[in-house]
mmJSON file of the N, C-alpha and C atoms, coordinates in Angstrom:
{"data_MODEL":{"atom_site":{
"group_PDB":["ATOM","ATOM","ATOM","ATOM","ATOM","ATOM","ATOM","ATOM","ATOM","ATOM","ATOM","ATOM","ATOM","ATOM","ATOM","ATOM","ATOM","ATOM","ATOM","ATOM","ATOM","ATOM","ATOM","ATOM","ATOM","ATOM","ATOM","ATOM","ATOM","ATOM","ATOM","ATOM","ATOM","ATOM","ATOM","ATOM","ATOM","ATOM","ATOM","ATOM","ATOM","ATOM","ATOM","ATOM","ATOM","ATOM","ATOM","ATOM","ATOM","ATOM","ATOM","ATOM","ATOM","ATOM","ATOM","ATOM","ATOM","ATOM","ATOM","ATOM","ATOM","ATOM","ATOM","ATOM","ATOM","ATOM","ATOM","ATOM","ATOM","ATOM","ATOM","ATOM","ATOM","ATOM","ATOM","ATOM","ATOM","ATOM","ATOM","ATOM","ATOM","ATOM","ATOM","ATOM","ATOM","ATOM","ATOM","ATOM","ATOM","ATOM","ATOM","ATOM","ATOM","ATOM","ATOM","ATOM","ATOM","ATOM","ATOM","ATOM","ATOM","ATOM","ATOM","ATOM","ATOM","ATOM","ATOM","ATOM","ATOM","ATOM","ATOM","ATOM","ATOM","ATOM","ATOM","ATOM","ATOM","ATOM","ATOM","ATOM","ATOM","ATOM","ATOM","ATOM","ATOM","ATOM","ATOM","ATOM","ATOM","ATOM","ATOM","ATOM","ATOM","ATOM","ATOM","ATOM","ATOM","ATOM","ATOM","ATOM","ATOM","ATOM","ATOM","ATOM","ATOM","ATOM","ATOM","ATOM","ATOM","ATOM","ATOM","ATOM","ATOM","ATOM","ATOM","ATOM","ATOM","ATOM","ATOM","ATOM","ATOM","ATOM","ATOM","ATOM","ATOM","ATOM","ATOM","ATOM","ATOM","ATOM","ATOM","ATOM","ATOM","ATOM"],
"id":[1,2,3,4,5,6,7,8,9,10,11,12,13,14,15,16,17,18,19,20,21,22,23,24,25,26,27,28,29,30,31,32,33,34,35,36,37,38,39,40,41,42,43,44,45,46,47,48,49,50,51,52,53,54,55,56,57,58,59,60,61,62,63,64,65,66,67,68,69,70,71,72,73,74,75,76,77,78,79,80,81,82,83,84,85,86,87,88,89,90,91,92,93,94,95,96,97,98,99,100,101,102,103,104,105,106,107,108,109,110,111,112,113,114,115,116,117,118,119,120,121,122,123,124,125,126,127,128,129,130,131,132,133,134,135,136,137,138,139,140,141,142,143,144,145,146,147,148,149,150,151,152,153,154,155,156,157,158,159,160,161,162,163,164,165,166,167,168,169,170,171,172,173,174],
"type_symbol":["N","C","C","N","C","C","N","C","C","N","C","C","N","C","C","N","C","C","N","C","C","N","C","C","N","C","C","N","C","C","N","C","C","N","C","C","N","C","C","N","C","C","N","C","C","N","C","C","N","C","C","N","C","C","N","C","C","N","C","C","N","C","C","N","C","C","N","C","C","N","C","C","N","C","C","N","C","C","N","C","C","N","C","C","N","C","C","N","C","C","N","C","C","N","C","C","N","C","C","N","C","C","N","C","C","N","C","C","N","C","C","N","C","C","N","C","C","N","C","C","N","C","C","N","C","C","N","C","C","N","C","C","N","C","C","N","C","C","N","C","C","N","C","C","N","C","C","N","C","C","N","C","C","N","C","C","N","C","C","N","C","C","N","C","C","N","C","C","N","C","C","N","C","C"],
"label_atom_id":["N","CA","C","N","CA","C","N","CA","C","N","CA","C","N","CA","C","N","CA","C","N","CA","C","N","CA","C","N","CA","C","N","CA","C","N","CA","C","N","CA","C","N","CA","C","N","CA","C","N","CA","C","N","CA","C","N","CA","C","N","CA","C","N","CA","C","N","CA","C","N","CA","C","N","CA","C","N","CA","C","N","CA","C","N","CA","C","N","CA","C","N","CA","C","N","CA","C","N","CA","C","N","CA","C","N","CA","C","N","CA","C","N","CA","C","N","CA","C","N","CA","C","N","CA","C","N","CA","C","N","CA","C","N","CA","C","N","CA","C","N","CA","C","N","CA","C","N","CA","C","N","CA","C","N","CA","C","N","CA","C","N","CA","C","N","CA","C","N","CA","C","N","CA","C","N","CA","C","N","CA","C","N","CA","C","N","CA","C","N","CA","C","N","CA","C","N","CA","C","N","CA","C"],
"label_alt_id":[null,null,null,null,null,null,null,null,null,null,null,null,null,null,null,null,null,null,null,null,null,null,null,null,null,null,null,null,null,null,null,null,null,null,null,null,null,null,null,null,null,null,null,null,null,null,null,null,null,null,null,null,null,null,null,null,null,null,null,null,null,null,null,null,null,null,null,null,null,null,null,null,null,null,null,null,null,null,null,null,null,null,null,null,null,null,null,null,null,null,null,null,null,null,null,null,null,null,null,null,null,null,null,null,null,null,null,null,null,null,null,null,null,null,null,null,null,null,null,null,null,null,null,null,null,null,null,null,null,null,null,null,null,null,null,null,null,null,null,null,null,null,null,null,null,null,null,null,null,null,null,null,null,null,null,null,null,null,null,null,null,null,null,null,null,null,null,null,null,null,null,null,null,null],
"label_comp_id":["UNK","UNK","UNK","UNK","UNK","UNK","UNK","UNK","UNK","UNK","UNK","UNK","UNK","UNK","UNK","UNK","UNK","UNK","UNK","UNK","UNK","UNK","UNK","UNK","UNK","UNK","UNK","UNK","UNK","UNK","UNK","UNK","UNK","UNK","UNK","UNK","UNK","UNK","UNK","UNK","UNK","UNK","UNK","UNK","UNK","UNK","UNK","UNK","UNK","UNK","UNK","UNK","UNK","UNK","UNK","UNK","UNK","UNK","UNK","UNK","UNK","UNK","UNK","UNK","UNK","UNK","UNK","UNK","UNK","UNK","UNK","UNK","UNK","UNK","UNK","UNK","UNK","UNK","UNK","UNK","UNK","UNK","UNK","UNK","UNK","UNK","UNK","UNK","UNK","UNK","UNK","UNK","UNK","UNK","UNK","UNK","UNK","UNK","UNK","UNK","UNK","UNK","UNK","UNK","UNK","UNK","UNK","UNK","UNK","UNK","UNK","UNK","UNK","UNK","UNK","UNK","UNK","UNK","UNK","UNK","UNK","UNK","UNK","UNK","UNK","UNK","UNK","UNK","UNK","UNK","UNK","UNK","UNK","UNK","UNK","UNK","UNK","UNK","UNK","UNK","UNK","UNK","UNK","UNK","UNK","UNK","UNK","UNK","UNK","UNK","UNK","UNK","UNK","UNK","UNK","UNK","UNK","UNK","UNK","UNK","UNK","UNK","UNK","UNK","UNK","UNK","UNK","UNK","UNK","UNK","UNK","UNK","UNK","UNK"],
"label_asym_id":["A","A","A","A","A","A","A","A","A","A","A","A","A","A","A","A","A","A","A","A","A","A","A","A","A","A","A","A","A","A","A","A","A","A","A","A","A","A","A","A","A","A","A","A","A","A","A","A","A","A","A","A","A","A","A","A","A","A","A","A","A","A","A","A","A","A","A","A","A","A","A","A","A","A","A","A","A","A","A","A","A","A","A","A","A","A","A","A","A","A","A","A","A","A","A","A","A","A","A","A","A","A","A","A","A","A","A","A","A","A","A","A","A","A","A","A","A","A","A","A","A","A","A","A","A","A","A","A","A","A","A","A","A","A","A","A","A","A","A","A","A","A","A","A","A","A","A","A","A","A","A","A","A","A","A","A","A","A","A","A","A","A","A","A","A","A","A","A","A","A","A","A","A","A"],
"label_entity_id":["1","1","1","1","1","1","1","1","1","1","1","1","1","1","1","1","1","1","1","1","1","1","1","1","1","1","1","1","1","1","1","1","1","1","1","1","1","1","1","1","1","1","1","1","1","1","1","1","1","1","1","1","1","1","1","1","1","1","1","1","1","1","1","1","1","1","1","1","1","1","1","1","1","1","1","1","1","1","1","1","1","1","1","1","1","1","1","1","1","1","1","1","1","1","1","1","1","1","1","1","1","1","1","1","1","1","1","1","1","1","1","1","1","1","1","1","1","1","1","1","1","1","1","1","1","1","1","1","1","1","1","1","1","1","1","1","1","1","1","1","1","1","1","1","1","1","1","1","1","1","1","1","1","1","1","1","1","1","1","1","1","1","1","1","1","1","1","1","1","1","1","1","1","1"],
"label_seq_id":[1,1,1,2,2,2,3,3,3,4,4,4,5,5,5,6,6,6,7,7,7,8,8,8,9,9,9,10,10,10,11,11,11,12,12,12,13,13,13,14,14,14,15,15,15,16,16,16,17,17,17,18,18,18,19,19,19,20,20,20,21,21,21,22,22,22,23,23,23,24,24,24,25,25,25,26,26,26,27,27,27,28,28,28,29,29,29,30,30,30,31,31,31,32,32,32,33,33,33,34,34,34,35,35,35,36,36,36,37,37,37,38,38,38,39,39,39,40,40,40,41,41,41,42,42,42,43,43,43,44,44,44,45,45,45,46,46,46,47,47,47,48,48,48,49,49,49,50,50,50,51,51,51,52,52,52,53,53,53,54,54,54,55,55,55,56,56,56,57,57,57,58,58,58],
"pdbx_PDB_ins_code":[null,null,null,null,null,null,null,null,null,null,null,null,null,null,null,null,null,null,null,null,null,null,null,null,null,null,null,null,null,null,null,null,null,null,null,null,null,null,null,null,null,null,null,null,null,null,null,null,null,null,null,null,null,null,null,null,null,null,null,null,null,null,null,null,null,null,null,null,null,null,null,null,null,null,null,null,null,null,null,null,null,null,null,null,null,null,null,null,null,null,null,null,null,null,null,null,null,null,null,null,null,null,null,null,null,null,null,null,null,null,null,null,null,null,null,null,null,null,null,null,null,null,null,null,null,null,null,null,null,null,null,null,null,null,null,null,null,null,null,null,null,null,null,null,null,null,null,null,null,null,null,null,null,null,null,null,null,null,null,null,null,null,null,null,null,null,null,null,null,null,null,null,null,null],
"Cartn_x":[0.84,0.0,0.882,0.782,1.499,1.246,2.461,2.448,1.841,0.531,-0.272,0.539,0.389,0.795,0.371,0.974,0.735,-0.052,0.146,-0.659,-2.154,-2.355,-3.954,-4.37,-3.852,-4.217,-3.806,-3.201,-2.469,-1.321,-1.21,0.078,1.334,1.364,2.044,3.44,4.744,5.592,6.208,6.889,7.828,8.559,8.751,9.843,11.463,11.578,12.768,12.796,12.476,12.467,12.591,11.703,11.655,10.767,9.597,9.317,7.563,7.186,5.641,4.741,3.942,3.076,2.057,1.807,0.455,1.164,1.92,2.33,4.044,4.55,5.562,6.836,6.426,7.688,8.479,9.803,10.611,10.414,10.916,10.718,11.318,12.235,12.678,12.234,11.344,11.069,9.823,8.926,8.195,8.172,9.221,9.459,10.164,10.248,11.025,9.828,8.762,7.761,7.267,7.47,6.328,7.191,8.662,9.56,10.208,9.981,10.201,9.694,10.78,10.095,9.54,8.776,7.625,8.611,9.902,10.736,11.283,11.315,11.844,10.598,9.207,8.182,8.404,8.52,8.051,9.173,10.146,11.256,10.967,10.432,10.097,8.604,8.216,6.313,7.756,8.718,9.191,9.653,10.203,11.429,9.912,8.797,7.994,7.203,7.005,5.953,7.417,8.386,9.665,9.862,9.366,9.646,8.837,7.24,6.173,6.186,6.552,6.765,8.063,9.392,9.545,9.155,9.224,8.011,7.113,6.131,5.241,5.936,6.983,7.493,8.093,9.049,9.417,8.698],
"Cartn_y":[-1.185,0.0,1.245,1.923,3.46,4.305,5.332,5.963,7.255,7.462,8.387,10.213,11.376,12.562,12.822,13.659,14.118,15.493,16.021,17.361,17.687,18.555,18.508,20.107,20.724,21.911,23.113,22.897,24.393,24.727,25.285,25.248,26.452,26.87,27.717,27.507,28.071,27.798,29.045,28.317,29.607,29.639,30.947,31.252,30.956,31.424,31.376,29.474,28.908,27.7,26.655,27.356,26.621,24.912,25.311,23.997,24.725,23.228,24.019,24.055,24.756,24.929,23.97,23.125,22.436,20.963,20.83,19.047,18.998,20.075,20.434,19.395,19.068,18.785,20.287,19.707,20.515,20.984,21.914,22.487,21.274,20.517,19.901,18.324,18.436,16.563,16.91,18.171,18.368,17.995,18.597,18.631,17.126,16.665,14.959,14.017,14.538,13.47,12.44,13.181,12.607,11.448,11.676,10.4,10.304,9.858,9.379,7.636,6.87,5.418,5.544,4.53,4.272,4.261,4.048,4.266,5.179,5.994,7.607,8.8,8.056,8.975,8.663,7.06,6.908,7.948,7.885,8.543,9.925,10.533,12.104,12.132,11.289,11.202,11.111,10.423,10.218,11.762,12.245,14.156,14.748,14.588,16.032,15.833,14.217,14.573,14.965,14.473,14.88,16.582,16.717,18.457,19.312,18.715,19.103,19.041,17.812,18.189,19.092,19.269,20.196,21.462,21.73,23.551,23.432,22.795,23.155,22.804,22.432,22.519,24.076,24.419,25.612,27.316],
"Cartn_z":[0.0,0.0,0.0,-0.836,-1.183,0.226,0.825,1.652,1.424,2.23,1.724,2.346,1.502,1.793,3.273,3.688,4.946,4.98,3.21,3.14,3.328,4.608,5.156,4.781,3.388,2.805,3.386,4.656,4.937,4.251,3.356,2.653,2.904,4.115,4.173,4.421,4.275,4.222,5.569,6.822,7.133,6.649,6.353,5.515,6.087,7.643,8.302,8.027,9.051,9.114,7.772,6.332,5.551,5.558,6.228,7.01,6.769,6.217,6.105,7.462,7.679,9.34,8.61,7.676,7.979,8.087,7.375,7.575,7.994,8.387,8.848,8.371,6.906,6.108,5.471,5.544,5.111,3.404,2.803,1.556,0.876,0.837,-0.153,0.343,1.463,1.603,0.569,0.468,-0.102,-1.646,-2.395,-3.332,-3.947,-2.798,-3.026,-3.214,-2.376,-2.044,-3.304,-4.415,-5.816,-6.045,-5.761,-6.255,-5.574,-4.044,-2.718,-3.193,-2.768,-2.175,-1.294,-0.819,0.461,1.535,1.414,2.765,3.122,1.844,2.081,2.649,2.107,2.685,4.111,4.366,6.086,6.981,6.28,6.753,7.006,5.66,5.841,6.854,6.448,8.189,9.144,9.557,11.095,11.275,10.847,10.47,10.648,9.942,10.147,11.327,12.176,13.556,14.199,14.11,14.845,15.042,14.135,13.952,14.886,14.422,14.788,16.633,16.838,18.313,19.055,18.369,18.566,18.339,17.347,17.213,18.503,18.361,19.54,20.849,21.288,22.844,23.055,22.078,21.669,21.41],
"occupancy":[1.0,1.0,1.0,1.0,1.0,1.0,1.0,1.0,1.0,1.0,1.0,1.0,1.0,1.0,1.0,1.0,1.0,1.0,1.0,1.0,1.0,1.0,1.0,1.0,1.0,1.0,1.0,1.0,1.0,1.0,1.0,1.0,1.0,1.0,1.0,1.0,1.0,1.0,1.0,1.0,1.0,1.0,1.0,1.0,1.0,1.0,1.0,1.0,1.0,1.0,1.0,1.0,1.0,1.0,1.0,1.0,1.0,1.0,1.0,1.0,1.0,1.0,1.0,1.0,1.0,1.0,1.0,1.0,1.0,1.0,1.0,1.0,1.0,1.0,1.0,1.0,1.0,1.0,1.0,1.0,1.0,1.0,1.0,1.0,1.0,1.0,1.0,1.0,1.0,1.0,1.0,1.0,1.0,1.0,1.0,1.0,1.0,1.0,1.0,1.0,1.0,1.0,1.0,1.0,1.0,1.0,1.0,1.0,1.0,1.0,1.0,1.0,1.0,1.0,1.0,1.0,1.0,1.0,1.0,1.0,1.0,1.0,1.0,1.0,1.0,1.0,1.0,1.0,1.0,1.0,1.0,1.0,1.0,1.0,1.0,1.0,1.0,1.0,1.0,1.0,1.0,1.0,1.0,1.0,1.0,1.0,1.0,1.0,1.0,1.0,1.0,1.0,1.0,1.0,1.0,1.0,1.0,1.0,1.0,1.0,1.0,1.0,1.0,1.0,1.0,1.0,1.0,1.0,1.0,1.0,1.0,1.0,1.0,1.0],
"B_iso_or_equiv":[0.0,0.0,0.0,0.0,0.0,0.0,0.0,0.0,0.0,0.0,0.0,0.0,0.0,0.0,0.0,0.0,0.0,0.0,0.0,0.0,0.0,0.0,0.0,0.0,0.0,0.0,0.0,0.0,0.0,0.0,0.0,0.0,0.0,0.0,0.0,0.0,0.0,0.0,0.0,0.0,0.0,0.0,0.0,0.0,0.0,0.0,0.0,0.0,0.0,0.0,0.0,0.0,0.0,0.0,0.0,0.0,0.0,0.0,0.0,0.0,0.0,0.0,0.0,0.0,0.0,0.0,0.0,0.0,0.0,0.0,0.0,0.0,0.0,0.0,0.0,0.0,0.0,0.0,0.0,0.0,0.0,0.0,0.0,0.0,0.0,0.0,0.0,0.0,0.0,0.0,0.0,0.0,0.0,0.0,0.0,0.0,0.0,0.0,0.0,0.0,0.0,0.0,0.0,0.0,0.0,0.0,0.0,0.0,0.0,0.0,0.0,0.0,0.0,0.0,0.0,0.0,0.0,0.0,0.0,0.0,0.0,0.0,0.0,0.0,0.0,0.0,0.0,0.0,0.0,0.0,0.0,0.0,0.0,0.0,0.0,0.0,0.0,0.0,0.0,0.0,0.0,0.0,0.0,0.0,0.0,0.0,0.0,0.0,0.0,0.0,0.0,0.0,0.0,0.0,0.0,0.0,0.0,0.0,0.0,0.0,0.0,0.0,0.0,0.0,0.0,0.0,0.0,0.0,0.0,0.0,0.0,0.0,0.0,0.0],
"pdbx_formal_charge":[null,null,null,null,null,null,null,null,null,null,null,null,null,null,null,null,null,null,null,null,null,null,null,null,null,null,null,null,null,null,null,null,null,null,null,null,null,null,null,null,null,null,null,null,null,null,null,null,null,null,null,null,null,null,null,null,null,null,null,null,null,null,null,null,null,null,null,null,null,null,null,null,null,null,null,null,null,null,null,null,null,null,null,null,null,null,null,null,null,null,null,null,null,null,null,null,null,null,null,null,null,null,null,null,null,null,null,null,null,null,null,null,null,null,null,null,null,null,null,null,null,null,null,null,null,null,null,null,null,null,null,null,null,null,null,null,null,null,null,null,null,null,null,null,null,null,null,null,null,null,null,null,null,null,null,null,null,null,null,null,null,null,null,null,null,null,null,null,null,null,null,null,null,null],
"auth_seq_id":[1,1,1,2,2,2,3,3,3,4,4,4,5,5,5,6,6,6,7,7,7,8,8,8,9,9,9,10,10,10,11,11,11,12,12,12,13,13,13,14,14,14,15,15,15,16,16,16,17,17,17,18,18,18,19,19,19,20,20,20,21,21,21,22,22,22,23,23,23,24,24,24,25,25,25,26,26,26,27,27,27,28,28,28,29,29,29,30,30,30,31,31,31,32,32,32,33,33,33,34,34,34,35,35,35,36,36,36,37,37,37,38,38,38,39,39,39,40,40,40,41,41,41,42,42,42,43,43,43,44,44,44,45,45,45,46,46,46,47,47,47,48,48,48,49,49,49,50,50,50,51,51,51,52,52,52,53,53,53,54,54,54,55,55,55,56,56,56,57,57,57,58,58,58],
"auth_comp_id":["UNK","UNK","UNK","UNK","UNK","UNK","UNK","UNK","UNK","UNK","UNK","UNK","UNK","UNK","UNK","UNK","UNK","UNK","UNK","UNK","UNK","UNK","UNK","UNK","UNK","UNK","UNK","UNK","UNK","UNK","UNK","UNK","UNK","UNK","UNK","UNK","UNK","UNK","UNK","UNK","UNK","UNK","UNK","UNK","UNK","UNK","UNK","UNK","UNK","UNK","UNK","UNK","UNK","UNK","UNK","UNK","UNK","UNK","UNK","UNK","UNK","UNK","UNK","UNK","UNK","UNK","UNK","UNK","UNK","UNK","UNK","UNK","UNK","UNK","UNK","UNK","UNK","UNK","UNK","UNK","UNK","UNK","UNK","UNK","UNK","UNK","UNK","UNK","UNK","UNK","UNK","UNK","UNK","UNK","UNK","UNK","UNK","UNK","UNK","UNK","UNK","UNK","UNK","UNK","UNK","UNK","UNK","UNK","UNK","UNK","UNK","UNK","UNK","UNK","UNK","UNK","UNK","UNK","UNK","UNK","UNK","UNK","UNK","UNK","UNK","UNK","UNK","UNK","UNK","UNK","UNK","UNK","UNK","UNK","UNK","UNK","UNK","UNK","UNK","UNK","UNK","UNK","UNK","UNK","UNK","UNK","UNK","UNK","UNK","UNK","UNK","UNK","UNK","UNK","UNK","UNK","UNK","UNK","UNK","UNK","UNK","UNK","UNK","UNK","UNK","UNK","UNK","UNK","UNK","UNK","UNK","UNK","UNK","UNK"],
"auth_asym_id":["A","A","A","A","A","A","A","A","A","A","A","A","A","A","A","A","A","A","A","A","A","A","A","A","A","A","A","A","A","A","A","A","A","A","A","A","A","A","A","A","A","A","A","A","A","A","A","A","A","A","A","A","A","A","A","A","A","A","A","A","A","A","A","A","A","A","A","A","A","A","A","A","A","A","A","A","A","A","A","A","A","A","A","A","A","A","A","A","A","A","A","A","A","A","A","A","A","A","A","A","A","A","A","A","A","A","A","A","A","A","A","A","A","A","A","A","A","A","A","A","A","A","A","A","A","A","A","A","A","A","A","A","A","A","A","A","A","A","A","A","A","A","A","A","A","A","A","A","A","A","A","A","A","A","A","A","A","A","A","A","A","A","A","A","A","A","A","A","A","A","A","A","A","A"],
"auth_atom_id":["N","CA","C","N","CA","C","N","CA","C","N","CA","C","N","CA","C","N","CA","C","N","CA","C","N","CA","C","N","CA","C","N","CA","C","N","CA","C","N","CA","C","N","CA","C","N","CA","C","N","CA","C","N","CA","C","N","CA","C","N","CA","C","N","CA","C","N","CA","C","N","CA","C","N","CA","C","N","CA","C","N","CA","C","N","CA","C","N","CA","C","N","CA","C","N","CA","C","N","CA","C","N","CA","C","N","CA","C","N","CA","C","N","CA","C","N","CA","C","N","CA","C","N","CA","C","N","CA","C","N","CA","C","N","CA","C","N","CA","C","N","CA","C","N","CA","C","N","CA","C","N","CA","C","N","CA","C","N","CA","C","N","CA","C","N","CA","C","N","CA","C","N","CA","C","N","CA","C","N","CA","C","N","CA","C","N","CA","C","N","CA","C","N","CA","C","N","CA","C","N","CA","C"],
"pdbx_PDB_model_num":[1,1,1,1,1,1,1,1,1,1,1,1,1,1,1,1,1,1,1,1,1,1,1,1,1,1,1,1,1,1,1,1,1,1,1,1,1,1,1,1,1,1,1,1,1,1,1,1,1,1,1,1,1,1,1,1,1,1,1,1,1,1,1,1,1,1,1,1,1,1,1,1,1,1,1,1,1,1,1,1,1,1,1,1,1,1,1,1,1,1,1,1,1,1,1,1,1,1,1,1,1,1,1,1,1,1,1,1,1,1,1,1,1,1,1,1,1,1,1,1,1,1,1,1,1,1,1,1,1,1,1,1,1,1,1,1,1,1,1,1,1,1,1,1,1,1,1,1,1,1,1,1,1,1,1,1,1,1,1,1,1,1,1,1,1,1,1,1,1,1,1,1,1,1]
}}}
């Protein structure tokens, strides 16, 4: 089964960070995603909840 996007339509990008505020992948996991293997997405899902809980402790 294909690793589904993490994109939930907020598409904003910070600019400093480079890290989007809705699925809090980075600009270039973004741009990787279309021709990401299923192990490189799981990889980029582990980096963006990873992220996501830092930002929000921060």
């Amino acid at each position: 089964m294909a690793v589904s996007s993490p994109c939930i339509g907020i598409c904003e990008l910070d600019a400093q960070k480079q890290v989007c505020t809705g699925c809090f992948r980075h600009i270039d996991e973004i741009g990787a995603w279309r021709t990401a293997s299923d192990g490189q997405k799981k990889r980029i899902l582990k980096m963006a909840r990873d992220r996501k809980k830092q930002l929000e402790k921060s």
